[in-house]
C-alpha positions as CSV (number, residue, x, y, z in Angstrom):
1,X,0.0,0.0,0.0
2,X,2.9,2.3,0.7
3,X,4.3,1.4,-2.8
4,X,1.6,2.2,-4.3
5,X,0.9,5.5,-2.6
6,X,4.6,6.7,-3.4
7,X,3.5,5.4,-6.8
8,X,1.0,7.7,-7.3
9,X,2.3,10.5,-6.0
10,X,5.1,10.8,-7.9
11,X,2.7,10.5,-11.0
12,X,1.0,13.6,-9.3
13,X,4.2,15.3,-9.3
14,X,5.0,14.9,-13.1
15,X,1.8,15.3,-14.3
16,X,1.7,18.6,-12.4
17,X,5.3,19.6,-13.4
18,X,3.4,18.9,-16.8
19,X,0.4,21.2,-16.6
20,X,2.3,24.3,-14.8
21,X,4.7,23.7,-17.9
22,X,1.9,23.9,-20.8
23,X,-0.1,26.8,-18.7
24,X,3.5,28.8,-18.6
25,X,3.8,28.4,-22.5
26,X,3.2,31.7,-24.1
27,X,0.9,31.6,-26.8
28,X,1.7,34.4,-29.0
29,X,-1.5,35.9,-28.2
30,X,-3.5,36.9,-25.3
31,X,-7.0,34.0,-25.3
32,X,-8.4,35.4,-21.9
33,X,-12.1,37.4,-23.4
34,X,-12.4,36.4,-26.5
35,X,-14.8,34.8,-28.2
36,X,-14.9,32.7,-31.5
37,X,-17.3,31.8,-33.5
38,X,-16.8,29.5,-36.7
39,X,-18.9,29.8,-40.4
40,X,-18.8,27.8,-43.0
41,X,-20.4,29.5,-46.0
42,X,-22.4,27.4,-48.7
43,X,-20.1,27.1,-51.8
44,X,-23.0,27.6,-54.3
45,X,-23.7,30.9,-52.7
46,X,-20.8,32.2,-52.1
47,X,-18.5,30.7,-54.7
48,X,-15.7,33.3,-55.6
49,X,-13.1,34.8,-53.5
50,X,-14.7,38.5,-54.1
51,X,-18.3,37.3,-52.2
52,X,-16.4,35.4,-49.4
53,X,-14.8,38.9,-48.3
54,X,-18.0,40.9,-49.0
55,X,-19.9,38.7,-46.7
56,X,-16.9,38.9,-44.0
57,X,-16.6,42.6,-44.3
58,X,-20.7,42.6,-43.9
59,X,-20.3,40.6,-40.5
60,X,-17.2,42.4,-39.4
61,X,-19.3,45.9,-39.8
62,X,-22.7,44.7,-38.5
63,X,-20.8,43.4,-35.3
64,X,-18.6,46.5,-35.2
65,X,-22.0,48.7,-34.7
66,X,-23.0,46.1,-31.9
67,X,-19.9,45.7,-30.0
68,X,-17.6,48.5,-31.0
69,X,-14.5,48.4,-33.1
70,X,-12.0,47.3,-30.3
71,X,-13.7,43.9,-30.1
72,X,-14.1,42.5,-33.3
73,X,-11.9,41.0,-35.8
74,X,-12.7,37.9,-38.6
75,X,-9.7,35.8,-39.2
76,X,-9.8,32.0,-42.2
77,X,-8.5,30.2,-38.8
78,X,-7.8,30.7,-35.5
79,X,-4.2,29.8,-33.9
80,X,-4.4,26.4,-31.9
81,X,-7.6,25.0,-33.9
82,X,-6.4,23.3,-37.0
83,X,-3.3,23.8,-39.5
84,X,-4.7,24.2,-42.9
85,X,-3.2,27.7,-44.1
86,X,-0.2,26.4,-45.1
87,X,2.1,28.1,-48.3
88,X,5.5,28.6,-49.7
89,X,6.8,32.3,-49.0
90,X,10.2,33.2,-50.6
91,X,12.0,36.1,-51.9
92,X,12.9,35.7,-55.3
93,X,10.9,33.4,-58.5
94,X,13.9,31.0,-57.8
95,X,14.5,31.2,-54.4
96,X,13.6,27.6,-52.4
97,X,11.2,29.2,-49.7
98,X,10.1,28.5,-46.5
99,X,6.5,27.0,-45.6
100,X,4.5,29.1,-43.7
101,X,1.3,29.7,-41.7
102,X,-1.1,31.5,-43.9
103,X,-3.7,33.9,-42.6
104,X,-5.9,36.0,-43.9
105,X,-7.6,38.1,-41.2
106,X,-9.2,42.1,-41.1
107,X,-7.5,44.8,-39.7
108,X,-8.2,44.7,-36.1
109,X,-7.1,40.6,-35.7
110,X,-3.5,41.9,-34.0
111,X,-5.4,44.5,-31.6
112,X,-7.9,41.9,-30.7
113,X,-5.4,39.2,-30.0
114,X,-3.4,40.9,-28.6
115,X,-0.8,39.5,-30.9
116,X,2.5,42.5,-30.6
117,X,3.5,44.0,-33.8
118,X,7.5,44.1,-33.4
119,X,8.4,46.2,-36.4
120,X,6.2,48.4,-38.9
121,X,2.5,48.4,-38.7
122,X,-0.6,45.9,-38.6
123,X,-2.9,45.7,-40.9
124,X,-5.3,48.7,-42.4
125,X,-8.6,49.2,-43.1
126,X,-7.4,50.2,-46.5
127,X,-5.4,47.2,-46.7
128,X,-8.0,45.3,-48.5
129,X,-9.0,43.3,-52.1
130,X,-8.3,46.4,-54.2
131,X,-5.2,47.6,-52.9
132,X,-1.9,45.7,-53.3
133,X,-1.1,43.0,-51.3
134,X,0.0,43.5,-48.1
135,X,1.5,41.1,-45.6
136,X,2.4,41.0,-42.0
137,X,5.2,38.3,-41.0
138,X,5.9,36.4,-38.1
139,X,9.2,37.7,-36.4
140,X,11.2,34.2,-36.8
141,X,10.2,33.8,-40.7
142,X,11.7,37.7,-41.1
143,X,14.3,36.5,-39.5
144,X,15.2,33.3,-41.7
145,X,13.9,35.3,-44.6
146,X,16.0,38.3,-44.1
147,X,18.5,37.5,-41.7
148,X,19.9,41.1,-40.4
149,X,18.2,42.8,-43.0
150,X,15.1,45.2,-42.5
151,X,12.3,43.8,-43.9
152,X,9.9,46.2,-43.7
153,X,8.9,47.6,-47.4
154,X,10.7,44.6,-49.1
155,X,8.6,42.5,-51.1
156,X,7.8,38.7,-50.8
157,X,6.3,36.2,-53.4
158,X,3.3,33.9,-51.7
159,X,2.2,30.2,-53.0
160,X,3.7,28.0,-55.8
161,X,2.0,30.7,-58.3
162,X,4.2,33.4,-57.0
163,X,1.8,36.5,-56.0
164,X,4.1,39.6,-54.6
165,X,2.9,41.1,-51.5
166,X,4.5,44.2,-49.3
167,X,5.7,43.5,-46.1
168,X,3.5,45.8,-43.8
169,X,4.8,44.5,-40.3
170,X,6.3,42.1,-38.4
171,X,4.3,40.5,-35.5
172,X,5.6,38.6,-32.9
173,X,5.2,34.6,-33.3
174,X,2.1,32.8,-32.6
175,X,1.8,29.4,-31.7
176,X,-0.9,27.7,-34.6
177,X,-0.7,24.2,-34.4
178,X,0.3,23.2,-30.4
179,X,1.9,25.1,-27.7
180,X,5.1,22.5,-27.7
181,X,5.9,23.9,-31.5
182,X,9.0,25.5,-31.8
């Protein structure tokens, strides 16, 4: 019986070494008050990419009036619930790349999240289908991009049919898949 009970509370002891671990991971952004809600349009309806933004900028304003502008944000996926957003980002038409996390999100996603823009700005309102193409990095893919270079301004090529976008900012990294990822 005394076994056992040293048994078990070792296990305690691990498994709660364990959890203070995970809960003292740092997310990339701050989860406390928020509140998520997923869609998933109909395909016949809404079947280009031009109708899939007007219907998100519809929702983002509608909400906006509700619950002011500080609160609400739309965002294709939110960090920690799947990992389908995945590209190739690289410099030049030859250049290897690096995979990346994809997002596309409004404006206000980095004020909402609380997700710490490190360099250069966050998204605009203006920063939308009919103005170039704008893109906010993570800090380490700047970093393996454009290793002690300034990003900011330079330009980046997104997918495997290279579209250039601006480098607007650089945010601070996010954890999307798990909180172990690197």
């Amino acid at each position: 019986v005394v076994a056992l009970a040293f048994v078990l509370l070792m296990l305690m002891t691990v498994l709660g070494r364990s959890l203070m671990g995970v809960l003292g991971v740092n997310p990339g952004f701050e989860p406390r008050n928020v509140t998520a809600a997923s869609l998933s349009l109909p395909s016949a309806t809404y079947n280009s990419p031009e109708r899939v933004a007007s219907f998100y900028a519809a929702l983002q304003d509608a909400l906006i009036g509700r619950l002011g502008t500080a609160t609400v944000s739309v965002v294709d996926e939110l960090p920690l619930t799947n990992d389908r957003g995945r590209s190739v980002v690289r410099i030049t038409p030859t250049d290897a790349g690096r995979e990346a996390v994809m997002r596309s999100t409004a404006a206000d996603y980095f004020e909402v999240m609380k997700i710490p823009i490190v360099l250069g700005r966050a998204f605009r309102p203006g920063d939308n289908r009919s103005a170039p193409l704008r893109v906010v990095l993570s800090e380490s893919l700047a970093q393996r991009l454009f290793p002690q270079q300034q990003p900011v301004g330079r330009q980046v090529l997104l997918g495997t049919n290279p579209q250039p976008a601006e480098i607007a900012g650089i945010a601070g990294d996010v954890k999307h898949r798990a909180l172990d990822e690197g």
